[in-house]
C-alpha positions as CSV (number, residue, x, y, z in Angstrom):
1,X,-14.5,-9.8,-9.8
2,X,-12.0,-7.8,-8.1
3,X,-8.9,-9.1,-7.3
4,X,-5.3,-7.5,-6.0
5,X,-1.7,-9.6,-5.6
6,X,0.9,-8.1,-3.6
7,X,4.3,-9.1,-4.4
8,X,7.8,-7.9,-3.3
9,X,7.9,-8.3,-0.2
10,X,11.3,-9.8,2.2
11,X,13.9,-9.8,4.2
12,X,16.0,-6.4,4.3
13,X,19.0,-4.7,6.4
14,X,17.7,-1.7,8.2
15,X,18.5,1.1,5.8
16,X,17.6,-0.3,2.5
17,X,14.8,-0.3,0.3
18,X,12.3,-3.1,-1.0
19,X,9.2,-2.3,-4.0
20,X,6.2,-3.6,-3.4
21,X,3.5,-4.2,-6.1
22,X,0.0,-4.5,-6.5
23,X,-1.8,-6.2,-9.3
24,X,-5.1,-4.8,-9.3
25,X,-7.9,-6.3,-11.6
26,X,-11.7,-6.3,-12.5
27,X,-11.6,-2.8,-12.5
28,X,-10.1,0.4,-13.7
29,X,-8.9,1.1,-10.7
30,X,-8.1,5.0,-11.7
31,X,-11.4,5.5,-10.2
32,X,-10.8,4.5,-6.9
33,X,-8.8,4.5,-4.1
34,X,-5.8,2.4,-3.7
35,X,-4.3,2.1,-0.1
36,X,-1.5,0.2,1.4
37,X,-1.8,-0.6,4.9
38,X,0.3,-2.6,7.3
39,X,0.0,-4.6,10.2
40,X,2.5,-5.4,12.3
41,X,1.5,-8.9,15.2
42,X,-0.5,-7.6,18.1
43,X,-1.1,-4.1,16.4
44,X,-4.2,-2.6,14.1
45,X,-3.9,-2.4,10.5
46,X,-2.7,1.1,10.0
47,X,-2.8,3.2,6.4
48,X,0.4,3.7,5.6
49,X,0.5,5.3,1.9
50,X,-3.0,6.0,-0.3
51,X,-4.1,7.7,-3.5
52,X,-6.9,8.5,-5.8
53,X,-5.7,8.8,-8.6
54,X,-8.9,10.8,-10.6
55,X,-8.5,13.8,-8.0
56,X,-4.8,13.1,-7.9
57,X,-5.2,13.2,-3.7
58,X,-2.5,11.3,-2.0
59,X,-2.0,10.2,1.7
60,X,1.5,9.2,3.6
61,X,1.6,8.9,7.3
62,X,3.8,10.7,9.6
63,X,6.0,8.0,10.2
64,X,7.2,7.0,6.8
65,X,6.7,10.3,4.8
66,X,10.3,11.0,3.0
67,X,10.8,7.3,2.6
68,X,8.1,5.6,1.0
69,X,6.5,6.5,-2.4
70,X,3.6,5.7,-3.9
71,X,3.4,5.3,-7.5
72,X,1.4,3.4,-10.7
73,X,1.7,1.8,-13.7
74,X,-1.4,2.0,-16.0
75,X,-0.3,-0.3,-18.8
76,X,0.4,-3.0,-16.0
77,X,-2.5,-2.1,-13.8
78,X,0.0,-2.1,-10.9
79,X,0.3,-0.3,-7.8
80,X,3.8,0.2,-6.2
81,X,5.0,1.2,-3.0
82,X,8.9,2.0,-3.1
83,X,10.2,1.7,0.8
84,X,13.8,3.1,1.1
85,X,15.4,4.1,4.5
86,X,13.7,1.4,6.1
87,X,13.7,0.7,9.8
88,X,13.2,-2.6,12.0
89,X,9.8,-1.1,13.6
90,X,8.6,-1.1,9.6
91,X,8.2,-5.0,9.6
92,X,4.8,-5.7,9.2
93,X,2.7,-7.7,6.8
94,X,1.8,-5.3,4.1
95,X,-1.7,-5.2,2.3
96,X,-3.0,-3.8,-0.3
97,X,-6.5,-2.5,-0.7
98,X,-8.9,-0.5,-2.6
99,X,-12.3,1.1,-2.0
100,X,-15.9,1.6,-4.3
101,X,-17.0,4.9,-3.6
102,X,-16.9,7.9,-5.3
103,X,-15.8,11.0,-3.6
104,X,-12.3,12.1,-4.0
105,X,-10.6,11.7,-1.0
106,X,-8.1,9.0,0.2
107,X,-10.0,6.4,3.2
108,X,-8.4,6.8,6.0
109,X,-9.4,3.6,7.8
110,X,-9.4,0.1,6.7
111,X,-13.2,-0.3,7.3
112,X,-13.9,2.1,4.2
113,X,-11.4,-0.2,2.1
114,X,-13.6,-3.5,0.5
115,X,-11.2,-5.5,-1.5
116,X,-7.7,-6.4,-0.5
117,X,-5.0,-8.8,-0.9
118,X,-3.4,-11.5,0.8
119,X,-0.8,-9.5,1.9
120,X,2.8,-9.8,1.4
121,X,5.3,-10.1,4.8
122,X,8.3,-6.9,5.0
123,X,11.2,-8.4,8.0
124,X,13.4,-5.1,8.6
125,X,16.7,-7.0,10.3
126,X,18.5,-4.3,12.5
């Protein structure tokens, strides 16, 4: 069974950073695509970083490329998303997710992502 557990999530000053982390498990999750995604009340879920790592393709969004990183730890099967710079509209609950195909690309949309986790709340204070 596949299972993923964000942590790191909180309260932050505009301007500083928070790491989030992703435990992903049942799987070796090298294979597929691993996407965090955010979703702020009233808005769509939105993709906001994304790799695979076999073709070594990564996605970032316009709006937090230069500040957020995406980045792995094998031994620990964990997924981490460093946020630095960070700004009040980048509160948002913060998921996330990974897919079970087999092309080489990065999802775009939530729809292609099938397994995700229970999310983990980011509060930028201005």
């Amino acid at each position: 069974q596949v299972q993923l557990v964000e942590s790191g999530g909180g309260l932050v000053q505009a301007g500083g950073s928070l790491r989030l982390s992703c435990v992903v498990s049942g799987r070796t999750f090298s294979m597929y695509a691993v996407g965090w995604f955010r979703q702020a009340p009233g808005k769509e879920r939105e993709l906001v970083a994304g790799v695979r790592w076999i073709s070594s393709r990564l996605y970032y969004a316009d709006f937090v490329k230069g500040r957020f990183t995406i980045s792995r730890d094998n031994a620990k099967n964990t997924v981490y998303l460093q946020m630095n710079s960070l700004k009040p509209e980048d509160t948002a609950v913060y998921y996330c997710a990974t897919d079970s195909t087999y092309t080489m690309d990065v999802p775009t949309t939530a729809s292609s992502y099938n397994y995700w986790g229970q999310g983990t709340q980011v509060t930028v204070s201005s």
